[in-house]
C-alpha positions as a Markdown table, in Angstrom:
| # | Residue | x | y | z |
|---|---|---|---|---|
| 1 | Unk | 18.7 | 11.4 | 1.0 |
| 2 | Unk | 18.2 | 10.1 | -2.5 |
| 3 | Unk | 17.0 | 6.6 | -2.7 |
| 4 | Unk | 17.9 | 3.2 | -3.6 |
| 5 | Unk | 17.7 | -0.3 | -3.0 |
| 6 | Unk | 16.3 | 0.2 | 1.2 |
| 7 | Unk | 17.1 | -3.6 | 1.5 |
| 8 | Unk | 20.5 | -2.8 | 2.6 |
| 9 | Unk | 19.6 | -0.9 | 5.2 |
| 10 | Unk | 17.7 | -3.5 | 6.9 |
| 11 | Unk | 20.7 | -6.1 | 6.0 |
| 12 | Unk | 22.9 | -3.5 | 7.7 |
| 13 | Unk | 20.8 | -3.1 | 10.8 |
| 14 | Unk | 18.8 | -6.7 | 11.6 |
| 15 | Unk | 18.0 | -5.2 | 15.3 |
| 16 | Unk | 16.0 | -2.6 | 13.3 |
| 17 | Unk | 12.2 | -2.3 | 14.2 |
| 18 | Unk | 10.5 | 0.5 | 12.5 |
| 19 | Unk | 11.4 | 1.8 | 9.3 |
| 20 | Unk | 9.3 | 4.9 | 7.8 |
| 21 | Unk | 10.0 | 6.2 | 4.1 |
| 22 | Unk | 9.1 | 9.6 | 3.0 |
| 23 | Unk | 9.2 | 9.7 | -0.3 |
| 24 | Unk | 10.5 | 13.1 | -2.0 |
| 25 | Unk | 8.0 | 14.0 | -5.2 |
| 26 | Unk | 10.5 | 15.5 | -7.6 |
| 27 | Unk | 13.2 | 12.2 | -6.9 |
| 28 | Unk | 10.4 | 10.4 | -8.1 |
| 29 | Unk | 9.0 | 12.2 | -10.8 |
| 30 | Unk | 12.5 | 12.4 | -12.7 |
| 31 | Unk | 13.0 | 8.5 | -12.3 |
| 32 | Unk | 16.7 | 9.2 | -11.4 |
| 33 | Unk | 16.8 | 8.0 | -7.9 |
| 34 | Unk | 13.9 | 5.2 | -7.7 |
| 35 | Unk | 12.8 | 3.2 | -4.5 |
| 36 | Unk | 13.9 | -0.5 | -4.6 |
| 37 | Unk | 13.8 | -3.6 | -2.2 |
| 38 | Unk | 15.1 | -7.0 | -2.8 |
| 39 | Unk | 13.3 | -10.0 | -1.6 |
| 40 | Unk | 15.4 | -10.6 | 1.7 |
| 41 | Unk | 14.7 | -12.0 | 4.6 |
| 42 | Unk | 14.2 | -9.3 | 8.2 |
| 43 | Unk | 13.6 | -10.8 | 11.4 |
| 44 | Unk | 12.8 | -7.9 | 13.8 |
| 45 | Unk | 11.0 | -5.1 | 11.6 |
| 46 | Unk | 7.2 | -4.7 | 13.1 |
| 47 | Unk | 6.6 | -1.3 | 11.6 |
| 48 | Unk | 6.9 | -0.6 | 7.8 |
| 49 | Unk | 6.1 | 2.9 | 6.8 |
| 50 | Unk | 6.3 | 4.0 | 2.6 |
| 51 | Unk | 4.9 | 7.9 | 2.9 |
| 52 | Unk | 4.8 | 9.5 | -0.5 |
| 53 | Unk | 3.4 | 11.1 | -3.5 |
| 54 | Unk | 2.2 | 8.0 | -6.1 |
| 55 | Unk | 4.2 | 4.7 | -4.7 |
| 56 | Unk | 4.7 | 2.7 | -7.7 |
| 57 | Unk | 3.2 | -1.0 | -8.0 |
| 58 | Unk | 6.6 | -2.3 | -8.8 |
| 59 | Unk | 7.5 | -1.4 | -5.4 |
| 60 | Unk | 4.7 | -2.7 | -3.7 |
| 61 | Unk | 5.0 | -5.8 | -5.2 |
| 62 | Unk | 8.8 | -6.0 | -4.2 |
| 63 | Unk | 8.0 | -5.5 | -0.4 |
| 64 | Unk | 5.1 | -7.8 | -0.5 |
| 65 | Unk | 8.0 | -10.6 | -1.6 |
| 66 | Unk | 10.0 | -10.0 | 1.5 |
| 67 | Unk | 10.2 | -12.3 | 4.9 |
| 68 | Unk | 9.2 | -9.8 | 7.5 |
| 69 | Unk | 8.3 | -12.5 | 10.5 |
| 70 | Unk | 7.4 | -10.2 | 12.9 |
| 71 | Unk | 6.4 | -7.1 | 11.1 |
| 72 | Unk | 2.6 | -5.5 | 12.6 |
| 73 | Unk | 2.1 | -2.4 | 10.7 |
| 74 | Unk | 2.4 | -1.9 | 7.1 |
| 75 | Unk | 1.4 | 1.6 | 5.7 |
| 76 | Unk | 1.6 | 2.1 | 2.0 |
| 77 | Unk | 0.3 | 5.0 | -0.9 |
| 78 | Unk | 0.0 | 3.8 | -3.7 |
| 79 | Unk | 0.0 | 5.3 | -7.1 |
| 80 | Unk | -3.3 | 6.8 | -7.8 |
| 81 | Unk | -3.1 | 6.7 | -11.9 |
| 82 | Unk | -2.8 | 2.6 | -11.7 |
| 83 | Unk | -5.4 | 0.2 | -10.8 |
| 84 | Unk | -3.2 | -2.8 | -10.9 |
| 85 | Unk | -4.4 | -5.0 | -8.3 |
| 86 | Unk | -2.1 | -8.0 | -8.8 |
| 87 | Unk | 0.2 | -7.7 | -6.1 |
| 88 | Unk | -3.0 | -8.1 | -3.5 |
| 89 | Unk | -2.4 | -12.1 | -4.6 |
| 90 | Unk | -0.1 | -12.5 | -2.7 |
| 91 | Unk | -0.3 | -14.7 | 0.8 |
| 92 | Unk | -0.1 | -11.7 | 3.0 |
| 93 | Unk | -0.3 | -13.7 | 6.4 |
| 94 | Unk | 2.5 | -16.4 | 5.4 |
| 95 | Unk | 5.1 | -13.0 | 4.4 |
| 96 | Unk | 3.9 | -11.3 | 7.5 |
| 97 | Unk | 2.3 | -13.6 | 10.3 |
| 98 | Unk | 2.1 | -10.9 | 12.9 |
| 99 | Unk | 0.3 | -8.3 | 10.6 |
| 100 | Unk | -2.5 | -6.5 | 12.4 |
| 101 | Unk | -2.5 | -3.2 | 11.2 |
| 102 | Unk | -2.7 | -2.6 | 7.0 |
| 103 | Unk | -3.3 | 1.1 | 6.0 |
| 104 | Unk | -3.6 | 1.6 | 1.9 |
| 105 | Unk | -4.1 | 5.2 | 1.0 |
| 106 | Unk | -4.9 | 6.7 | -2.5 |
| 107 | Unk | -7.3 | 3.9 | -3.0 |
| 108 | Unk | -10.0 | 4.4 | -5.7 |
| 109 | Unk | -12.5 | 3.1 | -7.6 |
| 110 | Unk | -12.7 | 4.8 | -11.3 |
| 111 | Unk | -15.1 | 2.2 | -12.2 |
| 112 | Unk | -17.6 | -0.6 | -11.1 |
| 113 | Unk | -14.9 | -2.8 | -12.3 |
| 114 | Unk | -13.9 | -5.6 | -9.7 |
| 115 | Unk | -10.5 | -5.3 | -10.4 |
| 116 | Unk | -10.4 | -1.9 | -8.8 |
| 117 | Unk | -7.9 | -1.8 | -5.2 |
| 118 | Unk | -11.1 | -1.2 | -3.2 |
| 119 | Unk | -12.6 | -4.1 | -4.3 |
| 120 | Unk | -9.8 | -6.0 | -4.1 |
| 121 | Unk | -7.9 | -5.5 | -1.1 |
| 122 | Unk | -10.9 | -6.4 | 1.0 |
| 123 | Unk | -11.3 | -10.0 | 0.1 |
| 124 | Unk | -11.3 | -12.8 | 3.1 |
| 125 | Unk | -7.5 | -13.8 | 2.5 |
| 126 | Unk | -6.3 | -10.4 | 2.5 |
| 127 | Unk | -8.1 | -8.8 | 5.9 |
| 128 | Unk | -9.2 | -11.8 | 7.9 |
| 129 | Unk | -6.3 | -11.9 | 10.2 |
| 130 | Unk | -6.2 | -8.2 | 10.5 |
| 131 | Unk | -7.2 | -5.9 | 13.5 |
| 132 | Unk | -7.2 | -2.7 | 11.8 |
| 133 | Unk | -7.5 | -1.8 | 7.8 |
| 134 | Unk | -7.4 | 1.7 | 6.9 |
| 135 | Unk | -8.4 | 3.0 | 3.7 |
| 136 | Unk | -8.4 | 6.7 | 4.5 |
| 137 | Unk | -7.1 | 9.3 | 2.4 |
| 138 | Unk | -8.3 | 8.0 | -0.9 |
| 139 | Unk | -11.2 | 8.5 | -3.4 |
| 140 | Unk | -13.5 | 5.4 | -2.7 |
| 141 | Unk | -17.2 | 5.7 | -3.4 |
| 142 | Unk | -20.0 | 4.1 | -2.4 |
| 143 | Unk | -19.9 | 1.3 | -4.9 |
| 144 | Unk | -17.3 | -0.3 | -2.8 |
| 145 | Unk | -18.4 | -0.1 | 0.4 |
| 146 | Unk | -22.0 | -1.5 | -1.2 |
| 147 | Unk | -19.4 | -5.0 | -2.0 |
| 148 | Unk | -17.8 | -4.9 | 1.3 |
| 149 | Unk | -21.3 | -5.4 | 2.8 |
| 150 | Unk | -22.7 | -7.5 | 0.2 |
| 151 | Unk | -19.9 | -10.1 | -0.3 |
| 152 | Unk | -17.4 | -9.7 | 2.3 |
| 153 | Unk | -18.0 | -11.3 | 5.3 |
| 154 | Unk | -14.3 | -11.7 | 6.9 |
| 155 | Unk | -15.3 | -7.1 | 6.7 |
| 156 | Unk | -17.2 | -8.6 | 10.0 |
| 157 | Unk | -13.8 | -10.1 | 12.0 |
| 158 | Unk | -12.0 | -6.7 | 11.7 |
| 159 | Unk | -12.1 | -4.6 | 15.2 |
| 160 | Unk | -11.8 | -1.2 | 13.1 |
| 161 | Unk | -12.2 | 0.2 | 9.6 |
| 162 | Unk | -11.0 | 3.4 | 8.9 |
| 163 | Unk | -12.3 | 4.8 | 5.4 |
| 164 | Unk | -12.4 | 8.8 | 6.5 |
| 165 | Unk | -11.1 | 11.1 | 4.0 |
| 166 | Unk | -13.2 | 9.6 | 1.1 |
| 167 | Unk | -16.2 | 10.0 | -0.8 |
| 168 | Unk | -18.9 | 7.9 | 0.9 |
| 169 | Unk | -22.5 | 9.4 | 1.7 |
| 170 | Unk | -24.0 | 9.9 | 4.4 |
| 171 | Unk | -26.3 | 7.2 | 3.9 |
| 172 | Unk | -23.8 | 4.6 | 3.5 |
| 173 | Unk | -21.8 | 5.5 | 6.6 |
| 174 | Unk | -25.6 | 4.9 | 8.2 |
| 175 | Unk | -25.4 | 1.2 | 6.6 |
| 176 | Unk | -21.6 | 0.6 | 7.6 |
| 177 | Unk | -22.0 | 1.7 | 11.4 |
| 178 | Unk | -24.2 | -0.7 | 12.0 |
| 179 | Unk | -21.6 | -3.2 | 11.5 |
| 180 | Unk | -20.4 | -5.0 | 14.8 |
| 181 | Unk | -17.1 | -3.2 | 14.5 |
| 182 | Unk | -15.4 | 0.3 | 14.9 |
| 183 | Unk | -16.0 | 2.5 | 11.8 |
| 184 | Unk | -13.9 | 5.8 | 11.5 |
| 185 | Unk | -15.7 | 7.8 | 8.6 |
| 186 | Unk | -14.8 | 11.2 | 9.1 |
| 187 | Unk | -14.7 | 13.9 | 6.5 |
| 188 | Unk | -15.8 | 12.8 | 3.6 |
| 189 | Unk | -15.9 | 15.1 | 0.6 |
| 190 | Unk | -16.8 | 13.5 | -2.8 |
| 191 | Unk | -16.6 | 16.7 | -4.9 |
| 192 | Unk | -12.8 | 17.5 | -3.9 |
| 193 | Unk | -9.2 | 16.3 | -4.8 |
| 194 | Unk | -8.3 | 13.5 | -3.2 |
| 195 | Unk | -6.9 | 14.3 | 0.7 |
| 196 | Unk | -3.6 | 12.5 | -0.6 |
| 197 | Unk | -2.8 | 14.3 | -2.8 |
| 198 | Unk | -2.2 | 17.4 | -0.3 |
């Protein structure tokens, strides 16, 4: 299908519960068909699934200003060649209450910038009323994880954190399992492409 506005189709189905995006990498390269949403208002969706090759910002940020009351998985990629980190502002639990489950993949940190997602989308507001955050599939180093330890404490109320397919040492796995939480670390590989962009 070639893609549009998706806000339509929750308006046209409001018993709808899971909706999962792939989205195609040459619609999206030739801007001709772009992914949209509107800020409306769902009241059944739980699951919320955006699959793709580099997600744009825009669009996160456009999902993030919906009413999903009930929605308990959110799975985005974003868009590996921007760093833009303003759309993590906003109040994640009063858009989605229920939310238990956040997976962001194609994170990465270029720099020792704070700005950087990694950083970012592990401060207390963000993750403290989550259950699961996974960061797999990305290019995160151990600069991050070394700030999630150092100045993160609501890193400590999460049940699992999943940063596999990353570039973390062996060393700072070490430091992260002993954590009081489940850590999934498998597979990291910090000489190779990024495992999204397979």
């Amino acid at each position: 299908m070639y893609y549009s506005n998706l806000s339509y189709i929750l308006l046209a189905y409001p018993q709808l519960e899971v909706l999962k995006i792939r989205v195609n990498y040459y619609n999206q390269i030739s801007h001709n068909y772009q992914l949209e949403f509107s800020a409306i208002q769902h009241e059944n969706l739980k699951v919320l699934i955006i699959e793709g090759y580099d997600i744009s910002i825009n669009i996160i940020k456009e999902i993030f200003q919906m009413e999903l009351p009930r929605l308990e998985y959110l799975e985005l990629w974003l868009d590996k060649r921007d760093n833009n980190t303003s759309y993590l502002n906003y109040d994640l639990y009063n858009k989605f209450p229920k939310l238990n489950y956040l997976g962001i993949h194609s994170c990465s940190n270029n720099s020792s910038s704070l700005s950087d997602i990694p950083f970012a989308i592990i401060n207390d507001s963000l993750i403290e009323s989550l259950v699961e955050l996974d960061l797999s599939k990305g290019a995160i180093y151990d600069e991050a994880v070394k700030y999630w330890l150092n100045y993160c404490p609501a890193i400590h109320q999460l049940d699992t954190l999943n940063i596999s397919y990353n570039c973390v040492t062996d060393e700072m796995i070490e430091r992260m399992n002993q954590l009081n939480i489940q850590v999934i670390a498998e597979k990291q590989e910090p000489y190779r492409y990024w495992s999204a962009c397979e």
